[in-house]
C-alpha positions as CSV (number, residue, x, y, z in Angstrom):
1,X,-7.7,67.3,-16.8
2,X,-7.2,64.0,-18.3
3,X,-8.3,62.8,-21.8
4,X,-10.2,60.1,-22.6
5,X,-6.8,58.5,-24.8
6,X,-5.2,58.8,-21.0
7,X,-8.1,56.7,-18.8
8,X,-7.5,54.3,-21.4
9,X,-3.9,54.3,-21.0
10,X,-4.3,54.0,-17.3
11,X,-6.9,51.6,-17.3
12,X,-4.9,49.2,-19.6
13,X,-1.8,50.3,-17.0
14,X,-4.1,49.1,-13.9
15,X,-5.1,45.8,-15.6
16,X,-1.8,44.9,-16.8
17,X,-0.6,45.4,-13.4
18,X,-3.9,43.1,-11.1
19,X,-2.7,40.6,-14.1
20,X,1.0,40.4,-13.4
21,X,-0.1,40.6,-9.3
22,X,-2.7,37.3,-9.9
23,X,0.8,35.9,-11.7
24,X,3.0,36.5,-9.3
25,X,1.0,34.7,-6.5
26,X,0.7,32.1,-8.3
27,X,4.0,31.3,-9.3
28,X,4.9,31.8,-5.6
29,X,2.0,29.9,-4.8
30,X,2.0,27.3,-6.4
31,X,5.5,25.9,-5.9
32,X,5.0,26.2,-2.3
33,X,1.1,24.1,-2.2
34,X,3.3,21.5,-4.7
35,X,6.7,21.3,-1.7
36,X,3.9,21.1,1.0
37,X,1.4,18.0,-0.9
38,X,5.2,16.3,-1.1
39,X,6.3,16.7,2.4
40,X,2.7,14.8,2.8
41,X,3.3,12.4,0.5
42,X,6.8,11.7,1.7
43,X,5.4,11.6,5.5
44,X,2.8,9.1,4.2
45,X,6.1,7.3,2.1
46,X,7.8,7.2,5.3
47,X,5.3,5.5,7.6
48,X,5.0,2.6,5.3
49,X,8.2,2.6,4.2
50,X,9.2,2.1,8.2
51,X,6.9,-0.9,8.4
52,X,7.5,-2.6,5.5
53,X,11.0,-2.7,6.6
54,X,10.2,-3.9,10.5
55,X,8.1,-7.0,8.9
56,X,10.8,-7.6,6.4
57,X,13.5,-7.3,9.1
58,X,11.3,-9.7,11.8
59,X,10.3,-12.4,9.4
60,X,13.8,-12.4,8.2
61,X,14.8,-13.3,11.7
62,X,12.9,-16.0,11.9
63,X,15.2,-17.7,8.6
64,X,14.1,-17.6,4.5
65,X,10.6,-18.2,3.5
66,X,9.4,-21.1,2.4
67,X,6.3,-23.2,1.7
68,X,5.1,-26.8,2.6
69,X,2.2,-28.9,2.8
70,X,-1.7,-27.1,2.4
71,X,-4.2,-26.1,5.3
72,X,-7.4,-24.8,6.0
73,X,-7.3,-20.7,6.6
74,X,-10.7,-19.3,6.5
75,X,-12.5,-21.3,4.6
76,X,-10.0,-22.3,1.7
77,X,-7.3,-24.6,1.6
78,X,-4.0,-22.5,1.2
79,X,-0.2,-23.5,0.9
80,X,1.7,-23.2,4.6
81,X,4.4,-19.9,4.6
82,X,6.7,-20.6,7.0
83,X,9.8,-18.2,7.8
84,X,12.5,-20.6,8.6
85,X,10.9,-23.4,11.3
86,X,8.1,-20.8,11.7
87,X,4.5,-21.3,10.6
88,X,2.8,-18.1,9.8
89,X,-0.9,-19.2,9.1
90,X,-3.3,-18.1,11.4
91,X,0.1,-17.2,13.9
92,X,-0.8,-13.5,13.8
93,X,1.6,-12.2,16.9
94,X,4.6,-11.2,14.3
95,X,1.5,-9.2,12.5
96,X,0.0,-7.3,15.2
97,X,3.2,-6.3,16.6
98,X,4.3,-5.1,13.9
99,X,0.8,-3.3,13.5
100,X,1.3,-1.9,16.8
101,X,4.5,-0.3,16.4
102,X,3.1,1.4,12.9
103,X,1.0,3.2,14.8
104,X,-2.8,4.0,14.6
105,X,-4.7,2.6,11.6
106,X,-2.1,0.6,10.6
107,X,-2.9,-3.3,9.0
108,X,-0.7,-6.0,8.5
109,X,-0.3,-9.0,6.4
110,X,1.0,-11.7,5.1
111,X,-0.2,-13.5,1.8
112,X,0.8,-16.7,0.1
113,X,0.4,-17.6,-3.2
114,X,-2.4,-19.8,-4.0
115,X,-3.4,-21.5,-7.7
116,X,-6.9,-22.5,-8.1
117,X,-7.4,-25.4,-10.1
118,X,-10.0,-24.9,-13.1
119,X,-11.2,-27.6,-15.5
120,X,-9.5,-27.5,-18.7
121,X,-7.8,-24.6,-17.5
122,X,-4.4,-23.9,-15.9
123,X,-4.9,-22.7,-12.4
124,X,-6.1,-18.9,-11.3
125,X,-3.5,-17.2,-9.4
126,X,-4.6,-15.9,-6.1
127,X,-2.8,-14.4,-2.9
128,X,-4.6,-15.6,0.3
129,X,-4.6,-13.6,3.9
130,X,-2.7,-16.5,6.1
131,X,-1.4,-13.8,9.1
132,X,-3.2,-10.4,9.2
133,X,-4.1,-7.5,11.4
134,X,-7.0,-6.7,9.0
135,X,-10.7,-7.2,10.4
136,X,-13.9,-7.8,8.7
137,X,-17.1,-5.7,9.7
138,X,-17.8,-8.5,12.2
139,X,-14.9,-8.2,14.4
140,X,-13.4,-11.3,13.2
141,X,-10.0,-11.4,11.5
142,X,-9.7,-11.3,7.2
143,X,-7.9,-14.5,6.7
144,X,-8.7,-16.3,4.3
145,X,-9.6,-12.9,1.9
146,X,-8.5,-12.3,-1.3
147,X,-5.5,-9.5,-2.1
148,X,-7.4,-7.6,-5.0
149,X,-6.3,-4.9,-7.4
150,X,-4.0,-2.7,-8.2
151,X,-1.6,-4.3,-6.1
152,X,-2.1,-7.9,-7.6
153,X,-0.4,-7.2,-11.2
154,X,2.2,-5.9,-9.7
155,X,2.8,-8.4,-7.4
156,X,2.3,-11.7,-9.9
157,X,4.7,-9.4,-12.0
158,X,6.9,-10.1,-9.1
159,X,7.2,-6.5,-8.4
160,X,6.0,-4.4,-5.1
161,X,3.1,-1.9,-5.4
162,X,2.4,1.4,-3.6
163,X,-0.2,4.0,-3.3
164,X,-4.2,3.9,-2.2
165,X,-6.0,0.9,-1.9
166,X,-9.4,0.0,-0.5
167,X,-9.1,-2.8,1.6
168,X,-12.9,-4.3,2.7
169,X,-14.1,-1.4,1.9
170,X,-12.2,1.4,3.9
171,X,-9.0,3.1,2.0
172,X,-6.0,2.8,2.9
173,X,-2.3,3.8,1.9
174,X,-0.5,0.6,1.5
175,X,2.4,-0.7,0.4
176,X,3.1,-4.2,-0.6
177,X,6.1,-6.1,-1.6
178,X,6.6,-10.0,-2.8
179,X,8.1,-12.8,-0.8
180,X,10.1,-14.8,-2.9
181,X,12.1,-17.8,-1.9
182,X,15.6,-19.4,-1.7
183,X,15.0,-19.8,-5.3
184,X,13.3,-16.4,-6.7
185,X,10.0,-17.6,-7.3
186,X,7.8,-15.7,-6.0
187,X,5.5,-17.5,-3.3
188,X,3.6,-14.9,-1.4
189,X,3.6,-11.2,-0.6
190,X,4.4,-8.5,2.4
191,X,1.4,-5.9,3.4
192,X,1.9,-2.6,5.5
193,X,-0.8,0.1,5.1
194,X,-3.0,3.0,7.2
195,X,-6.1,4.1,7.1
196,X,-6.4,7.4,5.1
């Protein structure tokens, strides 16, 4: 017959041992759910990294970028990119192949860099849409749009940006890097991203 001193015992025995069970699933758990959120992220790392580099490698074929002269995209006067002898506003087949090959849900683009002129002011710095695969609600294409944050510090920073972004209005896992030109400055910037 047990005593009441020996329930006890085997009580506190029984709880120790549920607690050091709910520990051990956890620490196997855990490390496991944190390997298999990283194979995700690095499968979602690889599909834009594998873009990024196909538009990079493409307009790189074409010869350096550059800019010249101003033109109407949208409805805003923007600086011309060219990639060597090639005009790249409003020529969206280098986009929407590239688009293509990313695979569904995949946007493309190409921005230049823009300065509004204020009064009294030195200009704002904006990156236009010239070339994309991104539509608006309507159907048409986005040229013309603004890029927005968090990717446009990091980009007048002359630095690339990755993670989530929404793009007019959907999300999107993006990735965007800056064109520079022969002589560093920064005159424009690279977009790959999917729909999440």
């Amino acid at each position: 017959m047990l005593r009441t001193g020996e329930l006890i015992a085997d009580g506190a025995v029984r709880l120790i041992a549920k607690k050091a069970l709910v520990v051990l699933v956890i620490a196997i758990g855990l490390p496991g759910s944190l390997m298999l959120m990283a194979s995700a992220a690095n499968a979602q790392e690889t599909r834009t990294v594998a873009s990024m580099a196909a538009l990079k490698e493409k307009t790189a074929k074409l010869g350096a970028p550059k800019i010249e002269g101003t033109e109407a995209v949208g409805n805003k006067l923007v600086p011309v990119l060219y990639f060597g002898s090639t005009k790249m506003n409003d020529n969206f087949t280098l986009v929407d192949e590239v688009a293509k090959e990313g695979g569904p849900g995949m946007a493309v683009t190409l921005f230049v860099k823009a300065g509004l002129p204020l009064e009294q002011h030195a200009p704002i710095e904006e990156y236009i849409r010239v070339a994309t695969s991104v539509q608006l609600p309507d159907g048409r294409r986005a040229v013309g749009t603004v890029m927005g944050s968090p990717a446009l510090g990091s980009i007048k920073a002359g630095y690339p940006y990755f993670g989530e972004v929404e793009l007019l209005g959907t999300a999107y896992i993006t990735r965007y890097e800056p064109i520079k030109d022969a002589s560093g400055e920064t005159i424009g910037a690279y977009f790959v991203g999917y729909k999440k």
